[in-house]
ROLUM-360126 format. One record per residue: x, y, z of N, C-alpha, C in turn; residue in one letter. Coordinates in steps of 0.2 Angstrom, whole numbers, padded with zeros to 4 digits, always signed. Layout:
N
XYZXYZXYZA/...
# end
This chain:
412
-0036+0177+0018-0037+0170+0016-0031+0166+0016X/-0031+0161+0020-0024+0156+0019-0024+0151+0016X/-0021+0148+0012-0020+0142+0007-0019+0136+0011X/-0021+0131+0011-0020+0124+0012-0018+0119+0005X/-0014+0116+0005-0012+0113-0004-0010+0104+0000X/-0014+0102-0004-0013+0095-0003-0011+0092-0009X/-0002+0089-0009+0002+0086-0015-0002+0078-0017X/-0006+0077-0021-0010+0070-0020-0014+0066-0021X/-0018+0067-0024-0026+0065-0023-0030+0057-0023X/-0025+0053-0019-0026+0046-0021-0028+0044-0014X/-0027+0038-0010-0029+0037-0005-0031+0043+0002X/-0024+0045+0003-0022+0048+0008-0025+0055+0006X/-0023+0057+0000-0024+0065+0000-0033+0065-0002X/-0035+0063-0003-0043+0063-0005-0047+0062+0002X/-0042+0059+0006-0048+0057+0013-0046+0066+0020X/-0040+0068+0016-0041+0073+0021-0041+0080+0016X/-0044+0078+0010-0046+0083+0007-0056+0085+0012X/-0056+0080+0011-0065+0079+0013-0065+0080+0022X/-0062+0077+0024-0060+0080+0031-0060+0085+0034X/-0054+0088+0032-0053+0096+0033-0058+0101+0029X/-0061+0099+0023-0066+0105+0021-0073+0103+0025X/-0073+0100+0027-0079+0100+0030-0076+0105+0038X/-0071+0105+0042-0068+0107+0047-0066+0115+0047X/-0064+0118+0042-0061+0123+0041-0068+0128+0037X/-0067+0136+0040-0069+0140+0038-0069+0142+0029X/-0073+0140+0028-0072+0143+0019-0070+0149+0018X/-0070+0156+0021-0070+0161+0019-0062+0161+0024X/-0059+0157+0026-0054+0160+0029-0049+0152+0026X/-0051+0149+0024-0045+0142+0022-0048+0140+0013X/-0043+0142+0009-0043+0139+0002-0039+0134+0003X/-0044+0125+0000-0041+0122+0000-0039+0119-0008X/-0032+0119-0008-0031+0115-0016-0029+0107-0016X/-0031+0103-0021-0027+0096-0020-0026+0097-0028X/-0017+0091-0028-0014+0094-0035-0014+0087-0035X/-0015+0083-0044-0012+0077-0045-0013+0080-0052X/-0009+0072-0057-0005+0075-0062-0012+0069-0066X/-0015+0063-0061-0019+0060-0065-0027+0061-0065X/-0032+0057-0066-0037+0061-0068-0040+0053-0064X/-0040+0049-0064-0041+0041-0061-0040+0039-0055X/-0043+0037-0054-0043+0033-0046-0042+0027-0046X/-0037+0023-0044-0036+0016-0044-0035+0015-0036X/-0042+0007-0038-0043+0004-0030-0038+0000-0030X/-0032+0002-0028-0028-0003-0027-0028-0011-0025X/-0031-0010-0018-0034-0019-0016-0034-0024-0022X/-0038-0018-0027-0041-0024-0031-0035-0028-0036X/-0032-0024-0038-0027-0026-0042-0025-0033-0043X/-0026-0033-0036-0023-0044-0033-0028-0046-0037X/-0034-0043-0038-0038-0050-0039-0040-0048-0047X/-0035-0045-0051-0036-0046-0060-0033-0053-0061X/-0027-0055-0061-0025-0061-0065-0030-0064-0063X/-0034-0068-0060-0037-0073-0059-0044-0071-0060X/-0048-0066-0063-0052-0064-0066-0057-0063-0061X/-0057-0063-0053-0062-0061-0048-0064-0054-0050X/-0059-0048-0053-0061-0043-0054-0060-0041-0061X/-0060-0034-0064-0057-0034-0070-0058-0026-0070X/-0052-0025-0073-0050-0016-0076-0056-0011-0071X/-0062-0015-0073-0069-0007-0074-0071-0006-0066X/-0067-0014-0064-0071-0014-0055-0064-0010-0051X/-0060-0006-0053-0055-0004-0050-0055+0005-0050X/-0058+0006-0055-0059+0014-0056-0062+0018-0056X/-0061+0025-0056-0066+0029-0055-0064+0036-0057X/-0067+0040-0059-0063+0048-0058-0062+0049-0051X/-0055+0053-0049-0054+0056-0045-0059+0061-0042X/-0059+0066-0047-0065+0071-0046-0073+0069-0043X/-0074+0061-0044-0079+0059-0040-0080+0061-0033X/-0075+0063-0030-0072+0058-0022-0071+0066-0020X/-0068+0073-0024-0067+0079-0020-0071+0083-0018X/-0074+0085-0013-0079+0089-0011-0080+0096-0013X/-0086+0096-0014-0085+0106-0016-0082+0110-0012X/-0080+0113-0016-0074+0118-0012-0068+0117-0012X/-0067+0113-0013-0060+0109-0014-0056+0113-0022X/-0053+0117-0022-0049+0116-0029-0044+0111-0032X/-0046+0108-0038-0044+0102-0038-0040+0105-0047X/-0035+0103-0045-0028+0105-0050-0024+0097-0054X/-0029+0097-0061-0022+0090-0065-0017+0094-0068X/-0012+0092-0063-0006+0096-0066+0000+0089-0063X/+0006+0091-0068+0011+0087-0064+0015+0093-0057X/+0018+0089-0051+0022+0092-0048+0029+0093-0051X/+0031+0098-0053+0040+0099-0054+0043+0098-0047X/+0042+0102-0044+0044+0104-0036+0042+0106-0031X/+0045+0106-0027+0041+0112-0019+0049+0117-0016X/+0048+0123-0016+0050+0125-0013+0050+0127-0005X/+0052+0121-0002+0049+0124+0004+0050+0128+0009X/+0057+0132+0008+0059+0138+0012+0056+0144+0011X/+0049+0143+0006+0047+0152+0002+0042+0148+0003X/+0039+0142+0003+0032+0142+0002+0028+0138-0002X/+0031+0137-0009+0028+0138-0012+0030+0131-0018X/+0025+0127-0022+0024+0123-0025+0025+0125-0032X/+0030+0122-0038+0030+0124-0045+0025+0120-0048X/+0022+0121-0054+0021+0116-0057+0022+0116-0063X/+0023+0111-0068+0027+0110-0073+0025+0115-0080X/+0018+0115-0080+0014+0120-0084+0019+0128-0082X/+0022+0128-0076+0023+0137-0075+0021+0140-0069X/+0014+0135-0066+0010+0139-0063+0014+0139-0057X/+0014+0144-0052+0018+0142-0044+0011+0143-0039X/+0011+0141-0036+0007+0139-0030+0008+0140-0023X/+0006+0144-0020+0008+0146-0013+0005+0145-0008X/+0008+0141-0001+0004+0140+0003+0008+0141+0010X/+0002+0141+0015+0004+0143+0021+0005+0135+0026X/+0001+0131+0023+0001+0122+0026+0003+0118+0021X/+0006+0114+0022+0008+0108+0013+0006+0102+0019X/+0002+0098+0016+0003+0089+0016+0004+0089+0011X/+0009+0082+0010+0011+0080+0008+0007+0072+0007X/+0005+0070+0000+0002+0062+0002+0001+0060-0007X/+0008+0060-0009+0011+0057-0017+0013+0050-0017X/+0011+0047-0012+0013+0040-0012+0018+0037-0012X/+0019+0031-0015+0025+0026-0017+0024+0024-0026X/+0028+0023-0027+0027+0022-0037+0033+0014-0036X/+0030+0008-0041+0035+0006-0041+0040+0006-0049X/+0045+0005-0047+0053+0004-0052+0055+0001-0055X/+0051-0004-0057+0056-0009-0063+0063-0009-0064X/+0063-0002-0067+0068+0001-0071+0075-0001-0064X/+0074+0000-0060+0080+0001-0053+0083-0005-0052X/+0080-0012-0055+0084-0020-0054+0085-0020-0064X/+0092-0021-0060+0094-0024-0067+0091-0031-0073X/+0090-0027-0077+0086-0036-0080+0078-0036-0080X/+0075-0032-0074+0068-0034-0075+0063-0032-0078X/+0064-0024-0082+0061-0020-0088+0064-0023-0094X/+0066-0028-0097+0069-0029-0101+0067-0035-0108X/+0068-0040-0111+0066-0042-0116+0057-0045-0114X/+0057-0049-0107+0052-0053-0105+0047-0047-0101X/+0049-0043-0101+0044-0040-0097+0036-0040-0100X/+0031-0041-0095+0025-0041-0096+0023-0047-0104X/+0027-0049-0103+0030-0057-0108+0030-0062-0103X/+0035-0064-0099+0035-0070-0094+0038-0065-0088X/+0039-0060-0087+0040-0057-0079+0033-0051-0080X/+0029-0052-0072+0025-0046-0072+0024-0044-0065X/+0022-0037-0065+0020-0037-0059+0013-0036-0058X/+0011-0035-0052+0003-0034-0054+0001-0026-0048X/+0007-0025-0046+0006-0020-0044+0003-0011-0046X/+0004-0013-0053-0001-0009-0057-0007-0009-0060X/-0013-0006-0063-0016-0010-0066-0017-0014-0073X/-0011-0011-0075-0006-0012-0084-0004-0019-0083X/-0001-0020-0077+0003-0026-0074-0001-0031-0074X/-0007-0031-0068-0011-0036-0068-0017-0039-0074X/-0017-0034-0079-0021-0037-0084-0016-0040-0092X/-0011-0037-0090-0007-0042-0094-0006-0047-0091X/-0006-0050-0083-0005-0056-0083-0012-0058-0082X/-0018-0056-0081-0023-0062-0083-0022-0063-0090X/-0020-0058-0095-0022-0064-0101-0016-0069-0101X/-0011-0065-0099-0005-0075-0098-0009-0078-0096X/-0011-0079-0089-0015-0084-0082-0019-0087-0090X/-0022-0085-0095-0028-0088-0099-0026-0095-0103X/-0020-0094-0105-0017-0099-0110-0010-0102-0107X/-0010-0102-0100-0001-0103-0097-0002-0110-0095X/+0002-0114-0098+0003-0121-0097+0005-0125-0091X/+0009-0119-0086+0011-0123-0079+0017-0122-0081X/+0021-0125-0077+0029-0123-0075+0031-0119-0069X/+0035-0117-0069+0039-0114-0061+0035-0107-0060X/+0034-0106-0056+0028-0099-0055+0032-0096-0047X/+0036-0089-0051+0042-0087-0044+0036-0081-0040X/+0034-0080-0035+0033-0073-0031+0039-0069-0030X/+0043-0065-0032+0046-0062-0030+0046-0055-0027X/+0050-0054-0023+0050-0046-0017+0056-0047-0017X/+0057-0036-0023+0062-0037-0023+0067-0034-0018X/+0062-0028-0013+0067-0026-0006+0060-0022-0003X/+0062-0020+0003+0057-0018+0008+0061-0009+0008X/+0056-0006+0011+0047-0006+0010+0045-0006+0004X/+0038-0009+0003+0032-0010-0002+0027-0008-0001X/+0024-0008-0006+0014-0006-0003+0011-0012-0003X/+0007-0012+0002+0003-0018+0006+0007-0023+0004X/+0011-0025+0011+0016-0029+0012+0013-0038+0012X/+0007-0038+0014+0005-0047+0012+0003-0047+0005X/+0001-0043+0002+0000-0046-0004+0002-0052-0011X/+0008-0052-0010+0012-0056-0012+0012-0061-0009X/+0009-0064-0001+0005-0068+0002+0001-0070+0000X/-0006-0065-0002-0011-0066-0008-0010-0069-0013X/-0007-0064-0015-0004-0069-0023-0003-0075-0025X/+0000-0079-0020+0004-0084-0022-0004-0091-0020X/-0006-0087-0015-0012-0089-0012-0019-0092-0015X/-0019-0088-0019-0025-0086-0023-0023-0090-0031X/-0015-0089-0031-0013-0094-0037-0013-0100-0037X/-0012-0101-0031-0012-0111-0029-0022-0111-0031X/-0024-0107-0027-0033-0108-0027-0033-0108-0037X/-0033-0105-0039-0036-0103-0045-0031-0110-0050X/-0024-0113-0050-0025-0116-0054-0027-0125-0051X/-0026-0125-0045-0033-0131-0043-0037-0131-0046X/-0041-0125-0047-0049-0125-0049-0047-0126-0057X/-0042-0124-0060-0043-0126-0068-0041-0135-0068X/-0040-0135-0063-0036-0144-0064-0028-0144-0068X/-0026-0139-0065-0015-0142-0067-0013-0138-0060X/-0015-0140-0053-0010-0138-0049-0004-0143-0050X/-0005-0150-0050+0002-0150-0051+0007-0150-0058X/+0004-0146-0060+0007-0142-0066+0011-0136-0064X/+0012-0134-0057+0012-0128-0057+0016-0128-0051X/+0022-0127-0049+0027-0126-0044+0029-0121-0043X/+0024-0117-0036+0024-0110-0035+0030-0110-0030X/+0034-0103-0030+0038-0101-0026+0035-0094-0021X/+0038-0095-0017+0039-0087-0014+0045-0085-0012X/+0048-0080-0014+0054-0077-0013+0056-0071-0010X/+0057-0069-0004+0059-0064-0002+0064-0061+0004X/+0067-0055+0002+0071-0053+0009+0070-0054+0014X/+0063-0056+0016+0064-0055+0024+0065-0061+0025X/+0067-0063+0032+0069-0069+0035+0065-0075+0036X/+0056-0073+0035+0051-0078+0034+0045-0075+0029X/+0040-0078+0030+0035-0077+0027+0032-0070+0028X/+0034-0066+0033+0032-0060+0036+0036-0056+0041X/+0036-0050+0044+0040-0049+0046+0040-0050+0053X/+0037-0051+0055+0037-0053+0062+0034-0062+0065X/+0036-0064+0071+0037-0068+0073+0031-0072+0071X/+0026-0071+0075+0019-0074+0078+0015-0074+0072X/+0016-0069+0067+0012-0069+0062+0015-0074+0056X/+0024-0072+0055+0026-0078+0051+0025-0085+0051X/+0024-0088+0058+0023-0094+0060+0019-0097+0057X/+0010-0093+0058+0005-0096+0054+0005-0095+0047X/+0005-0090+0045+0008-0088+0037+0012-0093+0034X/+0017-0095+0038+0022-0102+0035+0019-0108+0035X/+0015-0109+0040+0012-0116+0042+0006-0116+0034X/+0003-0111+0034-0002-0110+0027+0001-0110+0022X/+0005-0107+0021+0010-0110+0013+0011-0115+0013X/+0015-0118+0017+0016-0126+0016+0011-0129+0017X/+0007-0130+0021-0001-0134+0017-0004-0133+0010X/-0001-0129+0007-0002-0125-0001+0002-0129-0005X/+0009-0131-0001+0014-0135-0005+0018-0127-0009X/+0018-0122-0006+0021-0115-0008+0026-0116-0005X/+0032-0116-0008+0038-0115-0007+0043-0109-0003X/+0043-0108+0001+0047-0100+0003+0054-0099+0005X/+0057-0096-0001+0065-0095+0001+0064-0089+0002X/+0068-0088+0012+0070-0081+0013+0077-0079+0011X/+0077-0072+0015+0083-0070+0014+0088-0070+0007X/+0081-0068+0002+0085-0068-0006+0086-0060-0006X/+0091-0059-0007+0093-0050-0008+0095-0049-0017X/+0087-0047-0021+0090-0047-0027+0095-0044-0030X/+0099-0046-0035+0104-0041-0040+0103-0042-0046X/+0099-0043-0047+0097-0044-0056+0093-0050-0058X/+0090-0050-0066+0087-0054-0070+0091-0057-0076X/+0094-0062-0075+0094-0065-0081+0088-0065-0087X/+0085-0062-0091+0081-0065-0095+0084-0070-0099X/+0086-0073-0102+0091-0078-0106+0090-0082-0104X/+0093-0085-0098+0092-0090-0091+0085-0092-0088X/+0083-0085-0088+0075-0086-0085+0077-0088-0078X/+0080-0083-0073+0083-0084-0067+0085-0078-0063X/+0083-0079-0058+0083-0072-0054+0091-0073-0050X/+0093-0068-0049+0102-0072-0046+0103-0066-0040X/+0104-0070-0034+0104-0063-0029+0112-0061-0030X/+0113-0056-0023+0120-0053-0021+0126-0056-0020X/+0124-0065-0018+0128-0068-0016+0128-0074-0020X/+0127-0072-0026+0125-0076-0033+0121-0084-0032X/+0116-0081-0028+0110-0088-0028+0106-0088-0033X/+0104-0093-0037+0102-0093-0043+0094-0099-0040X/+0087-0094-0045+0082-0096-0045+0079-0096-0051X/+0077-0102-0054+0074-0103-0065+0066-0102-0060X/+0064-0099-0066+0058-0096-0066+0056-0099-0074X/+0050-0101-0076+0045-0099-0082+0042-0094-0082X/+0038-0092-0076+0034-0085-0075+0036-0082-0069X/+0037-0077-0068+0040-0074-0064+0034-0069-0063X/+0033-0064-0056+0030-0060-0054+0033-0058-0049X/+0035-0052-0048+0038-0047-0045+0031-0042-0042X/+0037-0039-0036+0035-0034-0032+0043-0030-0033X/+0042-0023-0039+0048-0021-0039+0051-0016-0034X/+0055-0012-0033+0058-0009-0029+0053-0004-0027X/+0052-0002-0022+0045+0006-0021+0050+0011-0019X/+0048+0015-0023+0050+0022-0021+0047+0029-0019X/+0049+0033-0017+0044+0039-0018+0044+0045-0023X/+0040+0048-0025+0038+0053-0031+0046+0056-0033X/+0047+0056-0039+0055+0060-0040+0053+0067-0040X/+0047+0070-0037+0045+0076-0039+0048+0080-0031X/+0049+0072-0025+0051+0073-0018+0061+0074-0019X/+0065+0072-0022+0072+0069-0025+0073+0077-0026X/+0067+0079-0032+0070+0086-0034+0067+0093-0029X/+0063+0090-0026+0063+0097-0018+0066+0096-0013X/+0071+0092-0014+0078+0090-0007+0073+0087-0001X/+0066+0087-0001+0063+0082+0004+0064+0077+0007X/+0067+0072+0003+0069+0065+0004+0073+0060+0006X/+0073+0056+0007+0079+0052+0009+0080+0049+0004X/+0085+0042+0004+0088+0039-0003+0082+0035-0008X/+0077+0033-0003+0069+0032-0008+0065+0035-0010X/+0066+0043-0008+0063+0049-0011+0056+0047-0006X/+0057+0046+0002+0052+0046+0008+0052+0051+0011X/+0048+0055+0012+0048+0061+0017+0051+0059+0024X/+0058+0062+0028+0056+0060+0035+0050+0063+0039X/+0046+0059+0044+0043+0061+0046+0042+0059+0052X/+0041+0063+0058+0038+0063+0065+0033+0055+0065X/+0037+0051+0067+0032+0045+0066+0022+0047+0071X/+0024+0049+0077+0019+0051+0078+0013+0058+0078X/+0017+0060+0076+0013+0069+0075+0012+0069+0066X/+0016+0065+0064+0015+0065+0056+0019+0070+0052X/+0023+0076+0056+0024+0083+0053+0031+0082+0052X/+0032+0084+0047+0040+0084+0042+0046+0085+0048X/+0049+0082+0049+0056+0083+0053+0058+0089+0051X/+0060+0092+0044+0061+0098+0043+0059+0104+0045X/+0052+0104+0041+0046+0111+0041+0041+0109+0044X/+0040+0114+0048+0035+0113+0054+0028+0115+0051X/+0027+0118+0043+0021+0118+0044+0020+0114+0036X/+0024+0107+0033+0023+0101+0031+0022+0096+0035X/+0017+0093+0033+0013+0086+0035+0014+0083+0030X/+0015+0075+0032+0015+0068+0027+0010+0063+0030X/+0006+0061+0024+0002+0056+0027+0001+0049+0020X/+0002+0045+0023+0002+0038+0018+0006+0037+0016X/+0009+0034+0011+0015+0031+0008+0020+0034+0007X/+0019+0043+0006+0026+0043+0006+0029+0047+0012X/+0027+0044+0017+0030+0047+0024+0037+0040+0023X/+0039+0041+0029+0046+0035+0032+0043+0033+0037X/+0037+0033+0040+0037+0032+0045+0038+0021+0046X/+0040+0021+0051+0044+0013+0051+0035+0009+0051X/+0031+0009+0050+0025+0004+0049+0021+0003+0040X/+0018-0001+0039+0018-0005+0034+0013+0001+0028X/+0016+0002+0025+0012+0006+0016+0006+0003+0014X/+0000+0004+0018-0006+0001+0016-0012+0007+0018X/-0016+0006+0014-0022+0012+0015-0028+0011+0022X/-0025+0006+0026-0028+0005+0031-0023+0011+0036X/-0018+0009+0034-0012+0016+0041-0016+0025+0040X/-0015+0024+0029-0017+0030+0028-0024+0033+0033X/-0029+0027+0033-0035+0028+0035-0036+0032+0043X/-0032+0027+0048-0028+0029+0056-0024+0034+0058X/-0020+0033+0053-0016+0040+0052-0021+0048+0051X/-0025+0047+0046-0028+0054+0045-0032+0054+0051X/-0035+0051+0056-0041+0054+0059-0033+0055+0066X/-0026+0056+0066-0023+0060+0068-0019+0065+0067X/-0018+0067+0061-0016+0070+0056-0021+0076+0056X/-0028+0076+0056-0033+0080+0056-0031+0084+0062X/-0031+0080+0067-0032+0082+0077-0025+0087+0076X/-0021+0084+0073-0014+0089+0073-0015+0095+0070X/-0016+0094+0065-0018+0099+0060-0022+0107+0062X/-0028+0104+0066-0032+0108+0068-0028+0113+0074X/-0023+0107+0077-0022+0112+0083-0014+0115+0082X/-0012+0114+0074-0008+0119+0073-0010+0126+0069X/-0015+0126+0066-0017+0132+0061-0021+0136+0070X/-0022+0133+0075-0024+0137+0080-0019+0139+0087X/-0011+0136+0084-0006+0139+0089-0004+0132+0093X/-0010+0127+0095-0008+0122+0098-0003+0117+0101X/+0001+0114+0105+0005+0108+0105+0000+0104+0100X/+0006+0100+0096+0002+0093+0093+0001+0089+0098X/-0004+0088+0101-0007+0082+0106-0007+0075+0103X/-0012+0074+0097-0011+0068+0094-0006+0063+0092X/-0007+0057+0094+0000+0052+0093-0001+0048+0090X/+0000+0046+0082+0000+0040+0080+0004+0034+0082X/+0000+0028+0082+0004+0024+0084+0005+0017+0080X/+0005+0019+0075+0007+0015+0070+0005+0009+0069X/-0004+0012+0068-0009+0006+0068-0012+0003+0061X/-0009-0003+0060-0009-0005+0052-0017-0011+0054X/-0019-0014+0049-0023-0017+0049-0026-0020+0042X/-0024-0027+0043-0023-0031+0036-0027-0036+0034X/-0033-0037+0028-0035-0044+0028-0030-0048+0022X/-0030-0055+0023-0025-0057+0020-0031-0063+0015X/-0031-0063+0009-0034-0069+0004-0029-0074+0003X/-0035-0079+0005-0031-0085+0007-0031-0091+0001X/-0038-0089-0002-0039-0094-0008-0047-0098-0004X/-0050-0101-0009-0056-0104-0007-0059-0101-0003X/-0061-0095-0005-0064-0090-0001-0064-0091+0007X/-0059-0091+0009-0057-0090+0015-0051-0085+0017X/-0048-0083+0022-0045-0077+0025-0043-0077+0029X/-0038-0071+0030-0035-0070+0038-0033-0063+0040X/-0033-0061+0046-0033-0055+0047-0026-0052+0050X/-0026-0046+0049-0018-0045+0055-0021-0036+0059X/-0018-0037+0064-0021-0029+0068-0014-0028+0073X/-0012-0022+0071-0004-0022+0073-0003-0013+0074X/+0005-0012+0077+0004-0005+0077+0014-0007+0078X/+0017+0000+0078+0024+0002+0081+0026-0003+0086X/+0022-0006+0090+0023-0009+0097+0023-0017+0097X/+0018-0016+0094+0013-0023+0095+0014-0028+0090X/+0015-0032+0088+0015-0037+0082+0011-0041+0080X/+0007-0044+0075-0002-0045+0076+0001-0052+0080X/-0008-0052+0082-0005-0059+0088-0013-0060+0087X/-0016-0067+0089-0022-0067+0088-0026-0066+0094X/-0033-0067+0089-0037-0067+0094-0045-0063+0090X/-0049-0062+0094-0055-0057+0088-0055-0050+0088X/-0057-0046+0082-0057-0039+0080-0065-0040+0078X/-0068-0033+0079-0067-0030+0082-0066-0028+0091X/-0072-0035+0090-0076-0033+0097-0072-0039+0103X/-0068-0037+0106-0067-0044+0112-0069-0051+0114X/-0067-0055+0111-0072-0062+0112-0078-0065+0106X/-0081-0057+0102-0087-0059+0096-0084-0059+0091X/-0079-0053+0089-0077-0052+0084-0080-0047+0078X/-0081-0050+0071-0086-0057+0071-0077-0060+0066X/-0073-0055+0066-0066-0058+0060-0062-0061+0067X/-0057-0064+0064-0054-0069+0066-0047-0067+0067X/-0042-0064+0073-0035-0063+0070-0031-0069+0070X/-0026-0070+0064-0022-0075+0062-0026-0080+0064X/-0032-0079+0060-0036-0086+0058-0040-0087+0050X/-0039-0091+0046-0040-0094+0040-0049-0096+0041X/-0051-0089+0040-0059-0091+0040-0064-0088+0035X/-0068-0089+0035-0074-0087+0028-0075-0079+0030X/-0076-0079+0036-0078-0073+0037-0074-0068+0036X/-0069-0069+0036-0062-0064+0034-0062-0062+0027X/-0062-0069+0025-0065-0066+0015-0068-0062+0016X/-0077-0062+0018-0079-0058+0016-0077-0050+0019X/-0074-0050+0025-0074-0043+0027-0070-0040+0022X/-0065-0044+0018-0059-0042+0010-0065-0040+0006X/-0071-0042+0004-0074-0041+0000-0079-0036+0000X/-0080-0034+0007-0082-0029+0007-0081-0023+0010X/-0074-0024+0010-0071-0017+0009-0072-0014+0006X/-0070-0016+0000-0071-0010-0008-0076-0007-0009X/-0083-0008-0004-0087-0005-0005-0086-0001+0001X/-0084-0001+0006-0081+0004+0011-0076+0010+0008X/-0073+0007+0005-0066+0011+0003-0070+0015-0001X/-0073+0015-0006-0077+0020-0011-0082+0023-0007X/-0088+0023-0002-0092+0025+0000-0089+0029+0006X/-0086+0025+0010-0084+0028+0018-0077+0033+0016X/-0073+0027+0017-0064+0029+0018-0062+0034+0011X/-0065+0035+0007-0062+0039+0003-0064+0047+0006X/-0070+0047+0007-0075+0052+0009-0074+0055+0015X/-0070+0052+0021-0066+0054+0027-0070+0054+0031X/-0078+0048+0032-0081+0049+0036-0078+0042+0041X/-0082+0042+0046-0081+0038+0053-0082+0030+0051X/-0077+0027+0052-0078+0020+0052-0076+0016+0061X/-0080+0013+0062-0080+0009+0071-0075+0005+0072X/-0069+0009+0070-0064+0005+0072-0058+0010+0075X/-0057+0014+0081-0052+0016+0081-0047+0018+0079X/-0043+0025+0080-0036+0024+0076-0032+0021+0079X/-0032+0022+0086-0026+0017+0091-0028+0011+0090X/-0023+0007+0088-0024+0001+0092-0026-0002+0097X/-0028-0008+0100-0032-0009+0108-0029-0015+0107X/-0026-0015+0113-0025-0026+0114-0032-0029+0118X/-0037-0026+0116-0045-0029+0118-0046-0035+0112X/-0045-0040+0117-0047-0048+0111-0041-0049+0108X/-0033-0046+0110-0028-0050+0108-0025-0055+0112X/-0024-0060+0110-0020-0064+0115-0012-0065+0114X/-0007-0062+0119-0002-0065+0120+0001-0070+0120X/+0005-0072+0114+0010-0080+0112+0015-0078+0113X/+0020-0083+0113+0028-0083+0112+0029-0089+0107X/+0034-0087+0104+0037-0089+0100+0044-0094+0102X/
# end
């Protein structure tokens, strides 16, 4: 009997939990999946606590819902991985041996790592909502806040789900219109990158839509700290921004449980074969989802395109095979725009989203980098996706490659 042990049980690690045990021989593959929590957070949803579209109970689930029989499913914390012998410690004592490790412990965010921002104001007048501790302490602020300077802050790249903070500010202009004090309210966006997004054809529209919002966007803020006192975010090159309410996207890092088994780089990110998925070190470590390095965006749609090559690989190393399968670093975004409308993005390693329709060439029925109804709702009902299909590791009609079918080529 050989051991398969998957570090993980959130996105990434539950959908190739379910995958592989339907694939593999039960009397010949024990599969283990290890996490320390008992919960299942829909992330997506998080965006939409402050603004009361969701709340706490529409975001979770047990774990154990989502693992398949046969699955051994271990709540333990990770201590470390040894991975020159094999074998995984856990903090209880117990060591765990295997013959295959993925890797799929995610991204955690840091507070603690910018100076200033875990400190007097926190979850007072700075939050983040990347939590779900975060987001419901700022709906009850959002309940009685008066209006004042309202900052989106990004404090460095990489992040999970890289437009959300698009969302946010989005959905914030939408929600204090409808209470009646938008112009109570002077929303910022703040971030390192040089626009509204990271790429060209996307930033364009993205910026053109903020400013129809009357949202504000300073780039290229590289932050160094929080004044709480001041109530002022101050970069490296001492630019000073006053905030009343601040919300933060903090530093992301990887699991310290990577830091302590020499796995990782300076973010505790696994290197990884951007398209075979397989650890630059040990050839028989796999990373899939957030906590790889691979250069495309921390979002549970990569995780989703990744595992249906991550599987193909998989199989054809436990049977001696060249890895054949290539990721190609196919992300896929919808974006909330506010008034129940939306925008889409479909992109990979190569390609930079550019418009045009998804899925189908010319029908669609979504819209790429276009502000439409029908976008909302495909946002809306994902989550009913995410829980029935994508967690479960079954087939969704969309490809893992990329296709440029129904994109059209712009210049900038």
């Amino acid at each position: 009997m050989k051991n398969l042990v998957i570090l993980g049980a959130g996105t990434a690690g539950t959908m190739m939990a379910n995958k592989l045990r339907r694939a593999l021989e039960k009397d010949e593959w024990k599969i283990t999946i290890i996490d320390q929590f008992k919960t299942h957070y829909y992330q997506p949803g998080f965006l939409f606590i402050p603004f009361e579209i969701y709340n706490k109970q529409d975001v979770i689930k047990p774990k154990s819902n989502f693992i398949p029989p046969g699955v051994n499913l271990i709540y333990n914390e990770i201590d470390k991985v040894e991975a020159d012998d094999n074998k995984v410690h856990l903090t209880d004592g117990r060591v765990i041996n295997y013959d295959l490790l993925i890797i799929a412990t995610g991204t955690q965010t840091r507070p603690d790592e910018t100076p200033g921002m875990k400190d007097k104001l926190w979850y007072k007048d700075i939050f983040d909502f990347y939590t779900v501790e975060g987001a419901v302490a700022l709906q009850k602020k959002f309940k009685s806040w008066q209006g004042g300077k309202l900052v989106m802050l990004i404090t460095e790249i990489p992040f999970k789900c890289p437009v959300a903070p698009i969302e946010f500010v989005c959905l914030a202009e939408a929600f204090f219109a409808k209470k009646g004090m938008r112009d109570k309210v002077e929303i910022t966006y703040v971030t390192p990158m040089s626009g509204a997004f990271t790429k060209p054809v996307a930033t364009k529209m993205l910026s053109e839509l903020l400013k129809e919002k009357n949202i504000k966007v300073i780039p290229d803020f590289y932050l160094e700290r929080i004044d709480n006192d001041q109530k002022k975010i101050i970069s490296y090159d001492e630019q000073e921004i006053d905030f009343d309410l601040l919300t933060v996207v903090p530093t992301n890092m990887g699991s310290e449980m990577i830091e302590r088994s020499g796995l990782g780089d300076d973010l505790n990110f696994v290197p990884t074969d951007k398209h075979t998925l397989q650890s630059e070190k040990h050839e028989n470590i796999f990373v899939i989802g957030d906590a790889a390095n691979i250069p495309t965006s921390k979002a549970g749609s990569v995780a989703h395109f990744a595992g249906d090559i991550l599987f193909e690989n998989i199989l054809s190393y436990i049977e001696g095979r060249p890895l054949m399968a290539k990721f190609d670093g196919h992300a896929n975004c919808y974006i909330e725009t506010g008034y129940g409308k939306g925008a889409l993005i479909d992109f990979n390693y190569d390609t930079e989203p550019l418009p045009g329709t998804f899925p189908l060439p010319g029908i669609g029925p979504f819209g790429l980098l276009k502000n439409t109804k029908i976008n909302h709702y495909g946002k809306i009902i994902f989550r009913w996706i995410y829980w029935h299909i994508l967690l479960k590791g079954k087939e969704l009609p969309v490809e893992a490659d990329m296709t440029m079918a129904g994109k059209q080529k712009v210049s900038i």
